[in-house]
Backbone as XML, in Angstrom:
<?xml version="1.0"?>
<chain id="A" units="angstrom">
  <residue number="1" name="UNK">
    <atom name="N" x="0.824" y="-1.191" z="0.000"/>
    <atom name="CA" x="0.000" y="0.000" z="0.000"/>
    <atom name="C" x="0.871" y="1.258" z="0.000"/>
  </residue>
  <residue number="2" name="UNK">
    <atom name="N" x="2.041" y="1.020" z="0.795"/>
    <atom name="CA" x="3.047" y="2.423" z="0.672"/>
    <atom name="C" x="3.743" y="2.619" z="-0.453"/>
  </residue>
  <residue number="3" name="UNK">
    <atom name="N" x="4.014" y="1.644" z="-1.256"/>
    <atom name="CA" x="4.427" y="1.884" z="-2.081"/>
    <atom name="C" x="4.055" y="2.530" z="-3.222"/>
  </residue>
  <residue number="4" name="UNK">
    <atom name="N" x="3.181" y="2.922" z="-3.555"/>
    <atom name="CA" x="2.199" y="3.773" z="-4.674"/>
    <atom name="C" x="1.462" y="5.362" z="-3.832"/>
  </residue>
  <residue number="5" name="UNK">
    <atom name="N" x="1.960" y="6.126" z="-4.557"/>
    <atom name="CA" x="1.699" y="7.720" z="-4.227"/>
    <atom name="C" x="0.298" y="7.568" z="-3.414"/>
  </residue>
  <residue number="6" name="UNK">
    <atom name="N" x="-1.231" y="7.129" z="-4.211"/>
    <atom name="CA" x="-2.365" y="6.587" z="-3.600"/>
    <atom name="C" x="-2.326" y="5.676" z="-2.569"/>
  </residue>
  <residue number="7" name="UNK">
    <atom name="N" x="-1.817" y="4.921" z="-2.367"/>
    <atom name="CA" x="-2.047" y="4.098" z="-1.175"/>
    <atom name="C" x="-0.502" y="4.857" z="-0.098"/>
  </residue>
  <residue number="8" name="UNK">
    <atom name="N" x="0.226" y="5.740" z="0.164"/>
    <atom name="CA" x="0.747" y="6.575" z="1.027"/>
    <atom name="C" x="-0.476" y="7.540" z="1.411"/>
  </residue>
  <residue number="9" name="UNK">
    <atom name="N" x="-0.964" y="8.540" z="0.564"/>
    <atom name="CA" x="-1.894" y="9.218" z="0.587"/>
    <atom name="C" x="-3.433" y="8.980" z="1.737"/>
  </residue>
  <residue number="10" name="UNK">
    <atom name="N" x="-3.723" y="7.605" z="1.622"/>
    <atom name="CA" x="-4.909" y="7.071" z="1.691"/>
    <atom name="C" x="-4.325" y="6.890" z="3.209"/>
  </residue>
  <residue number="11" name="UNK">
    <atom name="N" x="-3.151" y="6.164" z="3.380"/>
    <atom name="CA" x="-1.953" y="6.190" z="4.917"/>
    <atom name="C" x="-2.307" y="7.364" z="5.763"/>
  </residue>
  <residue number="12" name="UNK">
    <atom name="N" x="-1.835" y="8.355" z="5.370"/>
    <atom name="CA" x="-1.202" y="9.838" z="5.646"/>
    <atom name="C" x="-2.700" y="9.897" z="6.279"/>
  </residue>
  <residue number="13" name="UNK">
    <atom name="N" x="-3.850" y="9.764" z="5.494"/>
    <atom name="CA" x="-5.108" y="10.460" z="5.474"/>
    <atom name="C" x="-6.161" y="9.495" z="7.196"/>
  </residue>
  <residue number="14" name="UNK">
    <atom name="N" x="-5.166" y="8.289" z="6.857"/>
    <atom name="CA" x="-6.179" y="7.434" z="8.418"/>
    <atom name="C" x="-5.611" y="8.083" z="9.475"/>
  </residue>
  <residue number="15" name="UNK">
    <atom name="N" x="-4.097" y="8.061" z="9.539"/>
    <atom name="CA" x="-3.632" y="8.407" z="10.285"/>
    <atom name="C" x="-3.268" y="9.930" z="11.224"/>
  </residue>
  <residue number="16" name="UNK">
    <atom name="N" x="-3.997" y="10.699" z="10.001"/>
    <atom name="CA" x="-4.445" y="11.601" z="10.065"/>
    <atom name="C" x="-2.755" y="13.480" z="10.477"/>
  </residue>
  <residue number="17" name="UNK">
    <atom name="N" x="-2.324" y="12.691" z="9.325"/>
    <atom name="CA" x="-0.969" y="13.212" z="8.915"/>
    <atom name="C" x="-0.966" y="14.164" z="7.880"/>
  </residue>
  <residue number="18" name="UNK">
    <atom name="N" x="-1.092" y="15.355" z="7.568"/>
    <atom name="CA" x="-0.897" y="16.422" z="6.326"/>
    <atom name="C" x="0.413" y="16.113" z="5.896"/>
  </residue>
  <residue number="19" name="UNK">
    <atom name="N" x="-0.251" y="16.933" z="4.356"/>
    <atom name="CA" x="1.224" y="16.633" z="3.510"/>
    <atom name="C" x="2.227" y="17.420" z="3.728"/>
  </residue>
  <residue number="20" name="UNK">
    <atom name="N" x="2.010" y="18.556" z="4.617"/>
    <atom name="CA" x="3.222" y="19.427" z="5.048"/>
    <atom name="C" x="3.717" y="18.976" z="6.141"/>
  </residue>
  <residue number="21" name="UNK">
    <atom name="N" x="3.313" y="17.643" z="6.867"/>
    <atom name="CA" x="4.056" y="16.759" z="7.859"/>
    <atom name="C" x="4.820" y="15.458" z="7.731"/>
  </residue>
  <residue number="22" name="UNK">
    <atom name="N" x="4.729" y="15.563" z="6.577"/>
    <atom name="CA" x="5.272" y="14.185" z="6.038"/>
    <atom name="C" x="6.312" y="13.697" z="6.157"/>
  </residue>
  <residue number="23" name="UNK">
    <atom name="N" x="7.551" y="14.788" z="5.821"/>
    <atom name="CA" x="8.806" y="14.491" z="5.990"/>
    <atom name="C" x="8.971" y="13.877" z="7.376"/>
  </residue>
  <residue number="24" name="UNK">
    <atom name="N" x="8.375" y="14.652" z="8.519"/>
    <atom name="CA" x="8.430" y="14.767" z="10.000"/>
    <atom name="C" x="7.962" y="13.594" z="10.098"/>
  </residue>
  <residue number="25" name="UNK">
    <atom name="N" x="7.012" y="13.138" z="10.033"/>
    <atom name="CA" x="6.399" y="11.627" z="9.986"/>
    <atom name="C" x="6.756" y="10.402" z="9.912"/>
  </residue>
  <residue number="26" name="UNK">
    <atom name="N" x="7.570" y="11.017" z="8.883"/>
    <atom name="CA" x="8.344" y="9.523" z="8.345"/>
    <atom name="C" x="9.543" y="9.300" z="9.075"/>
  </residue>
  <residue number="27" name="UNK">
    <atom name="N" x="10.205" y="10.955" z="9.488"/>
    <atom name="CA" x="11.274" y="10.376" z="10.134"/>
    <atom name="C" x="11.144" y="10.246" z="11.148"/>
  </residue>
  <residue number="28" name="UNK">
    <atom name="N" x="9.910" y="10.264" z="12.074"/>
    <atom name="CA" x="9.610" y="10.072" z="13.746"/>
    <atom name="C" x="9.325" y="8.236" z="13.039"/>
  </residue>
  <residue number="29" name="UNK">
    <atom name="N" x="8.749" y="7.705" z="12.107"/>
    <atom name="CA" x="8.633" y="6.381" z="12.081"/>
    <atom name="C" x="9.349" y="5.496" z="11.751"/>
  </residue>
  <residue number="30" name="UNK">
    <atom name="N" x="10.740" y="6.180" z="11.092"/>
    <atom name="CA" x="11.557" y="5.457" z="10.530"/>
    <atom name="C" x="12.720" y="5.432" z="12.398"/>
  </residue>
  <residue number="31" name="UNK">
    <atom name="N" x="12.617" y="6.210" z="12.913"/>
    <atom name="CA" x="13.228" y="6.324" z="13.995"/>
    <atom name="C" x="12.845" y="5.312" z="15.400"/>
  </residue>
  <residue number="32" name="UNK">
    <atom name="N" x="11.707" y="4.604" z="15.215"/>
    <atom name="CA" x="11.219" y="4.222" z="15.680"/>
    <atom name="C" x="11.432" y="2.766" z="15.197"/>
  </residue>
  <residue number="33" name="UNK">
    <atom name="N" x="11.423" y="2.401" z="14.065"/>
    <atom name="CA" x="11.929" y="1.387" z="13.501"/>
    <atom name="C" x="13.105" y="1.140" z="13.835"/>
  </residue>
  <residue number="34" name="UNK">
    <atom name="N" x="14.235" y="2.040" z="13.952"/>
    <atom name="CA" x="15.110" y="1.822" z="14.084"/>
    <atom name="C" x="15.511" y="1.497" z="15.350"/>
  </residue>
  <residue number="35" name="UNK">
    <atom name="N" x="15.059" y="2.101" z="16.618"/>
    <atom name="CA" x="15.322" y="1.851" z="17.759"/>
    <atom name="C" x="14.769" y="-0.041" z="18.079"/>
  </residue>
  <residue number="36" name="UNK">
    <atom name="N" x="13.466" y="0.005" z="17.477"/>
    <atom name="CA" x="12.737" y="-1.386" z="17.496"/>
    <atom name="C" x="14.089" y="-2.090" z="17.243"/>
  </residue>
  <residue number="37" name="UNK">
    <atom name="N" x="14.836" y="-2.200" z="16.395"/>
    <atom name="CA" x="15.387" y="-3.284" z="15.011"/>
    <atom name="C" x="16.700" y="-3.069" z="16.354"/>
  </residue>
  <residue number="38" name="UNK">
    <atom name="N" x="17.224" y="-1.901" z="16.661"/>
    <atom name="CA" x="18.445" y="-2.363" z="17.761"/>
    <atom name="C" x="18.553" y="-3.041" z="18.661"/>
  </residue>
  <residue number="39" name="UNK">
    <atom name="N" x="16.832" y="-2.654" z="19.490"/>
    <atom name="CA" x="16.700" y="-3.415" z="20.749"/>
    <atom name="C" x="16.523" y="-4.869" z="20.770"/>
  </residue>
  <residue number="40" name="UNK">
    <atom name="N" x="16.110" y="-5.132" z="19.346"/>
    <atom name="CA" x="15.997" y="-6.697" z="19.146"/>
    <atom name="C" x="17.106" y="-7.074" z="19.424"/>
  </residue>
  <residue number="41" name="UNK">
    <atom name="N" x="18.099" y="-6.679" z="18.190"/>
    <atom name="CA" x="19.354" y="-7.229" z="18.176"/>
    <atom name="C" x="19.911" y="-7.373" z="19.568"/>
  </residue>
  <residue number="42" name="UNK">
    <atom name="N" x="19.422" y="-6.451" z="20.830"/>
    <atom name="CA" x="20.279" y="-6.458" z="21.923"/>
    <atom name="C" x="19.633" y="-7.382" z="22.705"/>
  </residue>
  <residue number="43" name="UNK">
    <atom name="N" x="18.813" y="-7.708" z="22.583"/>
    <atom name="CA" x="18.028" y="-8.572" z="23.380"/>
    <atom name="C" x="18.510" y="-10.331" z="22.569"/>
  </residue>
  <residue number="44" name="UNK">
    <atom name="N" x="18.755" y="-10.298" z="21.596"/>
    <atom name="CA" x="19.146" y="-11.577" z="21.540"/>
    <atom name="C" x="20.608" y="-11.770" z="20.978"/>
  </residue>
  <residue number="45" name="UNK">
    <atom name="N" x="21.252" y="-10.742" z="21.636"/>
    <atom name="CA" x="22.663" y="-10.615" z="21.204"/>
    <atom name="C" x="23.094" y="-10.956" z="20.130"/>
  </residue>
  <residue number="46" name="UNK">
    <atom name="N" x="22.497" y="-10.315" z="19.265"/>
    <atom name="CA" x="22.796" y="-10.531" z="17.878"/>
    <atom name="C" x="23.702" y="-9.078" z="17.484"/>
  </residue>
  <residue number="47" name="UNK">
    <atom name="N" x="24.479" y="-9.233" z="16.192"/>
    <atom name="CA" x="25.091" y="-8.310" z="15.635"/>
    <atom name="C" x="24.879" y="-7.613" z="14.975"/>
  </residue>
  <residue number="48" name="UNK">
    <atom name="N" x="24.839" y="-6.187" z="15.196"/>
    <atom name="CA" x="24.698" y="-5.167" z="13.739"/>
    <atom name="C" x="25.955" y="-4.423" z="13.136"/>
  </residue>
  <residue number="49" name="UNK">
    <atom name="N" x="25.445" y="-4.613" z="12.006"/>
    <atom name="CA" x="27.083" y="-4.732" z="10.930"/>
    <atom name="C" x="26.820" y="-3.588" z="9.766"/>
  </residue>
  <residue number="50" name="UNK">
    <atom name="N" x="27.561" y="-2.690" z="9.666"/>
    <atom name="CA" x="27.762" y="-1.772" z="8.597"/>
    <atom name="C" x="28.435" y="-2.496" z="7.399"/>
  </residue>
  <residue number="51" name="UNK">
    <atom name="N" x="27.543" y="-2.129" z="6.493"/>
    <atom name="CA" x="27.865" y="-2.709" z="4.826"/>
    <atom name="C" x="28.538" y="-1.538" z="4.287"/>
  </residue>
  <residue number="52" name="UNK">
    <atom name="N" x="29.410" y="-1.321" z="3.648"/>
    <atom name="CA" x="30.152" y="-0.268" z="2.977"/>
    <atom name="C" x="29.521" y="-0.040" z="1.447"/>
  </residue>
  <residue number="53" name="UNK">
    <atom name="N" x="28.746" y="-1.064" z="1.183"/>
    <atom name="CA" x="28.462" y="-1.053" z="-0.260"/>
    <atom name="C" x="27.266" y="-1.269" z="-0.753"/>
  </residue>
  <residue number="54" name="UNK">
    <atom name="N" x="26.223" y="-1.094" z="-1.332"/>
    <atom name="CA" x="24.761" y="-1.083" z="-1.608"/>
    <atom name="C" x="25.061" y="-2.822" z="-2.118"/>
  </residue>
  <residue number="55" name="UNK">
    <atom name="N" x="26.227" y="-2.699" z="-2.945"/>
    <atom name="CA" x="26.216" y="-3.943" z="-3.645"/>
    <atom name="C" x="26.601" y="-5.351" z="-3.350"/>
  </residue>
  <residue number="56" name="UNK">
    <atom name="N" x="26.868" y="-5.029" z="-2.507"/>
    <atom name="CA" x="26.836" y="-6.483" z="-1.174"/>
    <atom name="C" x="25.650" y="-7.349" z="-1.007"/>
  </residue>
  <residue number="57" name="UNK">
    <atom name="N" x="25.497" y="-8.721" z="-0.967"/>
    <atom name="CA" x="23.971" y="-9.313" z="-1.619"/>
    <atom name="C" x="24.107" y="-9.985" z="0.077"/>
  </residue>
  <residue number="58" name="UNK">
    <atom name="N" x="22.757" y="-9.060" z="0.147"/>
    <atom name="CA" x="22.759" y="-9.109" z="2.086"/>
    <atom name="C" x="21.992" y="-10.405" z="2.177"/>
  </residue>
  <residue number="59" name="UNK">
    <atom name="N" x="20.937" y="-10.932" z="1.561"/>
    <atom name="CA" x="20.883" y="-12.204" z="1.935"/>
    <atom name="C" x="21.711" y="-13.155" z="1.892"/>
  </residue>
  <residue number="60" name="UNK">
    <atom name="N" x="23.096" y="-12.902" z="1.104"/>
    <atom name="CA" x="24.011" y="-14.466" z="1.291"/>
    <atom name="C" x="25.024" y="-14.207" z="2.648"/>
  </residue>
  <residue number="61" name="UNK">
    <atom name="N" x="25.141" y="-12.721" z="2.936"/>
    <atom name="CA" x="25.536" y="-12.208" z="3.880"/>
    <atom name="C" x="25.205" y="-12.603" z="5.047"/>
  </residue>
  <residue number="62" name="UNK">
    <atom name="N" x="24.000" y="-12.362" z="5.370"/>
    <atom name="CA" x="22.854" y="-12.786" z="6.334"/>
    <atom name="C" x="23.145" y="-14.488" z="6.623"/>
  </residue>
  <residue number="63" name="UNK">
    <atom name="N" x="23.126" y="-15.302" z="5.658"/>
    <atom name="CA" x="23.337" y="-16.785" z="5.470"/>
    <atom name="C" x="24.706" y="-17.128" z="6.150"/>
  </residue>
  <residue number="64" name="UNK">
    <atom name="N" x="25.979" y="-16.365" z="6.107"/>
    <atom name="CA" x="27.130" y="-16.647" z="6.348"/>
    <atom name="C" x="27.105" y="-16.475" z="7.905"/>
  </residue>
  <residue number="65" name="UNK">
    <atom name="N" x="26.941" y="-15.389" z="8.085"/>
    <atom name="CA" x="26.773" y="-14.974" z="9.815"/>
    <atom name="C" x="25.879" y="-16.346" z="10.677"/>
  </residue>
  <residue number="66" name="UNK">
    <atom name="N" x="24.483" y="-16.733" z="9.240"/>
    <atom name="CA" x="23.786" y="-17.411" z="10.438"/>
    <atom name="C" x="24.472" y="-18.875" z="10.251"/>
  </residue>
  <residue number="67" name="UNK">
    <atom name="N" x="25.372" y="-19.325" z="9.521"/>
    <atom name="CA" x="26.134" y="-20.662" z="9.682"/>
    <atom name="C" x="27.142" y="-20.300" z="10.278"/>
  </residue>
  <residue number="68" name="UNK">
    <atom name="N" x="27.706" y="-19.250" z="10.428"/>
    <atom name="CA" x="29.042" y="-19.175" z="11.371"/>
    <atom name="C" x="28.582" y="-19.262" z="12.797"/>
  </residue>
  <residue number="69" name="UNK">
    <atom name="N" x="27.615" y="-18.574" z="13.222"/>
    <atom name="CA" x="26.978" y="-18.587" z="14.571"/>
    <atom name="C" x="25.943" y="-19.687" z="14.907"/>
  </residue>
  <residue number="70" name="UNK">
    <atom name="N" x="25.470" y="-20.949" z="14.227"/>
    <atom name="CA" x="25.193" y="-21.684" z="14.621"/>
    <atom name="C" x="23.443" y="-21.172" z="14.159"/>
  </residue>
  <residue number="71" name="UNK">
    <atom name="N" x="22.792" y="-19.997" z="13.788"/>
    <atom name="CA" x="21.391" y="-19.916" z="13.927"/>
    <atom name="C" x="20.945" y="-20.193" z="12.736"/>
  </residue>
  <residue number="72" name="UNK">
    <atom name="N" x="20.077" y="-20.901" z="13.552"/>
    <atom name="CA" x="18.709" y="-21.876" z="12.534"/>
    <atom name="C" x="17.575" y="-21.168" z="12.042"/>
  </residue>
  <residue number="73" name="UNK">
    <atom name="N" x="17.151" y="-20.419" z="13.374"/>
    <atom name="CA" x="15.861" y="-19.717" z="12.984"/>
    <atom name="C" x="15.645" y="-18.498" z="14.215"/>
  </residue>
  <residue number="74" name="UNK">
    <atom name="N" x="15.421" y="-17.294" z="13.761"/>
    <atom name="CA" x="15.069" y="-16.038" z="14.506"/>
    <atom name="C" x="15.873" y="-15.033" z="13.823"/>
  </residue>
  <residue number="75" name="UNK">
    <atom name="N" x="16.541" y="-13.813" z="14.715"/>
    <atom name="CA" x="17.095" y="-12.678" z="14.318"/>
    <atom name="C" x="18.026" y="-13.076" z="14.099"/>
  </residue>
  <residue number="76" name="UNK">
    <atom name="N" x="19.126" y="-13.213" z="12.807"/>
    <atom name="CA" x="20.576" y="-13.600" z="12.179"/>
    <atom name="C" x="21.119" y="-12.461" z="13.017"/>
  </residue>
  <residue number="77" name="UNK">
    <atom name="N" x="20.532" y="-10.989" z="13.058"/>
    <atom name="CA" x="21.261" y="-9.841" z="12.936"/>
    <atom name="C" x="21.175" y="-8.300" z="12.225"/>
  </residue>
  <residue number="78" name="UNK">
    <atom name="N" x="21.522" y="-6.988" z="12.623"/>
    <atom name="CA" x="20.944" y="-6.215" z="12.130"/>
    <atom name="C" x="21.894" y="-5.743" z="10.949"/>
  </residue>
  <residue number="79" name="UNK">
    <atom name="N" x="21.637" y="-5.659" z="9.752"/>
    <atom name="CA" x="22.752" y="-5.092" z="8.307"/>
    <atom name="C" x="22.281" y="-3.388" z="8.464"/>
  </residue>
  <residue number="80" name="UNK">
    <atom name="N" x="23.076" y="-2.640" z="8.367"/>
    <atom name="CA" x="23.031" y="-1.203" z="8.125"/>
    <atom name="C" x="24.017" y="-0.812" z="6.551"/>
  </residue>
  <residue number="81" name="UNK">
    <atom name="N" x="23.225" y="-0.048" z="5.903"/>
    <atom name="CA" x="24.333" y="0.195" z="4.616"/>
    <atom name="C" x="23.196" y="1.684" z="3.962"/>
  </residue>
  <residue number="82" name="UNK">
    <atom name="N" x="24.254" y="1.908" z="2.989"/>
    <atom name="CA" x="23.429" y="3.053" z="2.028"/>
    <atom name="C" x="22.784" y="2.052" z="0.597"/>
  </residue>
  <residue number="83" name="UNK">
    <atom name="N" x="21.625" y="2.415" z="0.301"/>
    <atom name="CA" x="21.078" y="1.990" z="-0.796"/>
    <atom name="C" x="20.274" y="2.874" z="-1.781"/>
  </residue>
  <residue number="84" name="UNK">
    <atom name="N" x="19.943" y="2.658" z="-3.158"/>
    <atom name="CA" x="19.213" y="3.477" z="-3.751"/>
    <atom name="C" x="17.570" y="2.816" z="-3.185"/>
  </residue>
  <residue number="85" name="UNK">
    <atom name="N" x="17.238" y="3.490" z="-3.279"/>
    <atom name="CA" x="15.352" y="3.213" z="-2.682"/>
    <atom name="C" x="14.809" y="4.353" z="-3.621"/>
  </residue>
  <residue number="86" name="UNK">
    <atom name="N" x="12.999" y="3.862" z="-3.370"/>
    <atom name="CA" x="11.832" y="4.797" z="-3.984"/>
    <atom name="C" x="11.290" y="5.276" z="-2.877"/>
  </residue>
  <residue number="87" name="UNK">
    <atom name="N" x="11.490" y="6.406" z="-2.829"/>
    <atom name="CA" x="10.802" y="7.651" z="-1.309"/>
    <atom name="C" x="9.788" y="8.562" z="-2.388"/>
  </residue>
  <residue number="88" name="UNK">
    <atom name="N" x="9.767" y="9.642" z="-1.590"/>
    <atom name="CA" x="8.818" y="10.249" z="-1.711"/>
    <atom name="C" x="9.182" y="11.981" z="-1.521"/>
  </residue>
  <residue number="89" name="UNK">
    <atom name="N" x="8.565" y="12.551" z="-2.662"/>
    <atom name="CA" x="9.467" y="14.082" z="-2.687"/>
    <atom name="C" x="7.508" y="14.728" z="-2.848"/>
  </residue>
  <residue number="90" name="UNK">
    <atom name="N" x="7.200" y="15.938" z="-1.406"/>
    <atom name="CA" x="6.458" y="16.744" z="-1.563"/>
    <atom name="C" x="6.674" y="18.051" z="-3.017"/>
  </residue>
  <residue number="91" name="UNK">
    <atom name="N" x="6.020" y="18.337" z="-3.588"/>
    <atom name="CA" x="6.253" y="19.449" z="-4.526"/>
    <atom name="C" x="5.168" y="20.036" z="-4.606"/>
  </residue>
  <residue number="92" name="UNK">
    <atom name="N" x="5.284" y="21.231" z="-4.839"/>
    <atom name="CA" x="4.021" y="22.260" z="-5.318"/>
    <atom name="C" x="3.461" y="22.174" z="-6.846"/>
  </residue>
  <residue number="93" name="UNK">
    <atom name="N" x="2.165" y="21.639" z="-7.205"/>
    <atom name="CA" x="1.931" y="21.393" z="-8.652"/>
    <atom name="C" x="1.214" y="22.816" z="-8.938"/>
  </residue>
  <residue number="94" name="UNK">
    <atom name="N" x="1.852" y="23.898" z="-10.029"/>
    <atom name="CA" x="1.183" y="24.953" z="-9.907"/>
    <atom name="C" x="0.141" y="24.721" z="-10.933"/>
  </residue>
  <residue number="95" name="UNK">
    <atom name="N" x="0.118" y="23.992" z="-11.940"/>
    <atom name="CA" x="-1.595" y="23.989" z="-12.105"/>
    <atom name="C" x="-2.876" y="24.038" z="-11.162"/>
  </residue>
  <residue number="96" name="UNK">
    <atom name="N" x="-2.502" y="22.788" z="-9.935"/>
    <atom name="CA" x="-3.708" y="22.444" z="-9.198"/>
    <atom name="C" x="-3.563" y="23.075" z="-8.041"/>
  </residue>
  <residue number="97" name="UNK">
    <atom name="N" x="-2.542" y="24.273" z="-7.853"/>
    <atom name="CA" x="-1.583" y="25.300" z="-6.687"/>
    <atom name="C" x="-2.201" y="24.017" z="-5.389"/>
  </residue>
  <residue number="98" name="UNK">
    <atom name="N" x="-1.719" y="22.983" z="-5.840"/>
    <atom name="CA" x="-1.650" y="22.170" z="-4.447"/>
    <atom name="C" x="-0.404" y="21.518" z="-4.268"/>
  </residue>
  <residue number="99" name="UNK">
    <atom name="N" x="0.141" y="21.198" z="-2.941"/>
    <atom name="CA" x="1.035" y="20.233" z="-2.413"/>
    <atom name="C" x="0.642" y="19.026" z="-2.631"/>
  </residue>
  <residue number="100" name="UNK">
    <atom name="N" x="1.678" y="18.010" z="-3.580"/>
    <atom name="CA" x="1.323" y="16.472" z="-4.147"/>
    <atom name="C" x="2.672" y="16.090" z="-3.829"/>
  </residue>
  <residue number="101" name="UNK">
    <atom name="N" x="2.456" y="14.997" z="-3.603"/>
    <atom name="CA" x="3.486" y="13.770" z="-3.657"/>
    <atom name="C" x="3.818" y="12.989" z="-5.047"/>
  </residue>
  <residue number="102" name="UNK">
    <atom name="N" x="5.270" y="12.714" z="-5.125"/>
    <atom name="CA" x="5.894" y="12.092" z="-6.320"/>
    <atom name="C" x="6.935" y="11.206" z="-6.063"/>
  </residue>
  <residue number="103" name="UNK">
    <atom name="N" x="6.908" y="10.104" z="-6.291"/>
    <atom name="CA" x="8.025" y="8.930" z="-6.128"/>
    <atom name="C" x="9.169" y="9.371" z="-6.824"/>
  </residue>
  <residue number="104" name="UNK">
    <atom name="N" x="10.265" y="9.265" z="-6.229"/>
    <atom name="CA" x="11.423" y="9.408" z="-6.406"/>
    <atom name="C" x="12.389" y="8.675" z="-6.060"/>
  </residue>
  <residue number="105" name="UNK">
    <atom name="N" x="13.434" y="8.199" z="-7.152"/>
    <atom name="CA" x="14.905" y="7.360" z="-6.646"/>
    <atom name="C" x="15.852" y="8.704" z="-5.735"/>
  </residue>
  <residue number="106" name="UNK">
    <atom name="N" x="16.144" y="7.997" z="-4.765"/>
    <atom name="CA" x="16.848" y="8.333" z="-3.503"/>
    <atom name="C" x="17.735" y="7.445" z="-3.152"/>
  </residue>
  <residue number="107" name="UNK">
    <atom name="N" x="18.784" y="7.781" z="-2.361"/>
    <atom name="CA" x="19.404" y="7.315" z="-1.709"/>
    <atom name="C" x="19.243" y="7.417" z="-0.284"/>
  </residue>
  <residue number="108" name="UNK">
    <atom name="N" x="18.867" y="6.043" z="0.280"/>
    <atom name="CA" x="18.375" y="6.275" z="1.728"/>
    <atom name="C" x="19.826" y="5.528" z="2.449"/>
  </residue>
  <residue number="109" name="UNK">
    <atom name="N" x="19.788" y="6.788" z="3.636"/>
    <atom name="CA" x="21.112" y="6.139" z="4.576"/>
    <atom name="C" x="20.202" y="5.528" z="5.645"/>
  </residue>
  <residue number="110" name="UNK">
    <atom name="N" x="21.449" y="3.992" z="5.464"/>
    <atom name="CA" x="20.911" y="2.890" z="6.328"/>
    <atom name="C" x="22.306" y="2.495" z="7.203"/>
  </residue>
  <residue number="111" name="UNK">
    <atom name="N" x="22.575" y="4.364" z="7.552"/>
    <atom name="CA" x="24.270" y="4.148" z="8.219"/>
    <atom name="C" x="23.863" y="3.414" z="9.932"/>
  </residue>
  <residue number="112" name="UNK">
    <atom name="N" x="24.814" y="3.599" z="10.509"/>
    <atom name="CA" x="24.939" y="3.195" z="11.896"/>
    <atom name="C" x="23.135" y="3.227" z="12.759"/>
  </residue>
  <residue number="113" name="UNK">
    <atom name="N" x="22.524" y="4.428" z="12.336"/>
    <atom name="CA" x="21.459" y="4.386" z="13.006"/>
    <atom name="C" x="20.509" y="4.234" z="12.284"/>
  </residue>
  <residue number="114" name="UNK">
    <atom name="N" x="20.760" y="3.488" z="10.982"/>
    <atom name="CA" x="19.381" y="3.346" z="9.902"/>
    <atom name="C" x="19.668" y="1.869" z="9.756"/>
  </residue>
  <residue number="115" name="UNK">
    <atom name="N" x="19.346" y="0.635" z="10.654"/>
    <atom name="CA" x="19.530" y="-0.271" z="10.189"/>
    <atom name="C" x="17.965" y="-0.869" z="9.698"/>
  </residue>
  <residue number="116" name="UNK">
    <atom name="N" x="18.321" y="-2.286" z="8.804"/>
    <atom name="CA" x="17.191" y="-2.865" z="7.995"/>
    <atom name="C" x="17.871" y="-4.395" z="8.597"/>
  </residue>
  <residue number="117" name="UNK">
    <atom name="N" x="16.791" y="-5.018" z="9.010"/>
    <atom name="CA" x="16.674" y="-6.199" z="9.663"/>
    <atom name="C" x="16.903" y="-7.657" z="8.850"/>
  </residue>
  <residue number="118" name="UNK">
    <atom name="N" x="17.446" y="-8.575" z="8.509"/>
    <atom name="CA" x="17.463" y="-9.381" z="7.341"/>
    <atom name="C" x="17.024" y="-10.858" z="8.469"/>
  </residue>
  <residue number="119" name="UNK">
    <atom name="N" x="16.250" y="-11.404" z="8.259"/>
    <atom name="CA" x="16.355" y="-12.721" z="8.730"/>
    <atom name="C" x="16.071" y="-14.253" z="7.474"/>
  </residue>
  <residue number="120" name="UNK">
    <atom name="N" x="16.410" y="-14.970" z="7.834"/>
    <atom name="CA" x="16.790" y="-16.147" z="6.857"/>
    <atom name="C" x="16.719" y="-17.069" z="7.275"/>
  </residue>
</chain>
């Protein structure tokens, strides 16, 4: 559903979020994610590991850690890295003089405090 301009929109609108809060939004939720995804890792002493490279293929990554450490099944561990992603850029459309949303390639930092969770 987030992934398509309409189904963010339709998001924004339950939750009851304007489009001039959006940025703010996302990063109070992405922050929140992130704290979630650490405390896991700390709670089952698992590792979070900075990737230097988008192009690093984190699931075989993920696979190596969980045969070196013995895990079968749960949290392998948390991967942090930079990647290209599809976000979301507010703009002013002056035909319809309204604030709209437009998908955009980005580069989202998934440094030290942006990690993404991989399990396998």
């Amino acid at each position: 559903m987030l992934s398509f301009v309409n189904g963010m929109m339709g998001y924004l609108s339950r939750v009851g979020v304007r489009v001039q809060e959006f940025g703010e939004h996302g990063q109070a939720m992405t922050e929140r994610l992130i704290d979630a995804s650490l405390a896991a890792a700390r709670r089952a002493d698992r590792p979070v590991k900075y990737l230097p490279s988008s192009q690093i293929h984190k699931d075989e990554y993920a696979r190596q850690i969980a045969i070196e450490d013995g895990i079968e099944t749960g949290l392998i561990g948390v991967l942090t890295c930079v990647e290209p992603c599809k976000s979301y850029e507010i703009y002013r459309n002056r035909e319809t003089k309204r604030l709209e949303r437009q998908r955009r390639l980005r580069k989202c930092k998934n440094g030290p405090r942006r990690p993404a969770i991989r399990t396998v």
